[in-house]
C-alpha positions in Angstrom: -8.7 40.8 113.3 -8.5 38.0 115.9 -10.3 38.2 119.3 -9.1 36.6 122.5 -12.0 35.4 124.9 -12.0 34.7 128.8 -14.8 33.1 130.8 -16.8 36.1 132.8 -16.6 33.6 136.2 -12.9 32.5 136.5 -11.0 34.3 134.0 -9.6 31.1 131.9 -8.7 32.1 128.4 -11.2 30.5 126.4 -10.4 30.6 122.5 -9.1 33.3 119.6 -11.7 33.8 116.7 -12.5 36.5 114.6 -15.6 38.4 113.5 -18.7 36.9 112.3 -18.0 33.9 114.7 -20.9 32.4 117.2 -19.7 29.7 119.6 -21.0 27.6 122.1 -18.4 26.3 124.5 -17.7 24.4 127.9 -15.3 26.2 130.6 -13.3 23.4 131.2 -12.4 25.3 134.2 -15.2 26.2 136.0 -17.8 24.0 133.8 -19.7 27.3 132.8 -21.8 27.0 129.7 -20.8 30.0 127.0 -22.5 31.9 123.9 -19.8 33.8 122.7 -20.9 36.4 119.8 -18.4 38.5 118.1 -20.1 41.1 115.5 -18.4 44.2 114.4 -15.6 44.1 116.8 -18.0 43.8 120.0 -17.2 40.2 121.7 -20.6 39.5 123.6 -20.1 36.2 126.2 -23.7 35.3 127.4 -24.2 32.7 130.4 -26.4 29.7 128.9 -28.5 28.0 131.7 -28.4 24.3 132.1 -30.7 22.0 130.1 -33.2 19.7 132.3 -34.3 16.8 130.1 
């Protein structure tokens, strides 16, 4: 099964991938910075904070 994934701040329809995937991904958008997590058919988007080096 094949998942569809929006960004949480502007709604922009990120990417399709199915289960077991882990991807980190620009909105290009709104810029955000995304963890995307999809494990037994729970899609988990989590907000990654800007790097300062």
């Amino acid at each position: 099964m094949t998942y569809y994934t929006v960004c949480p701040d502007c709604g922009y329809k990120l990417l399709k991938a199915s289960d077991g995937s882990e991807i980190e991904i620009y909105c290009p958008k709104c810029k955000a910075k995304l963890l995307i997590s999809i494990k037994d058919g729970k899609v988990l988007i989590q907000k990654q904070t800007a790097d300062k080096t």
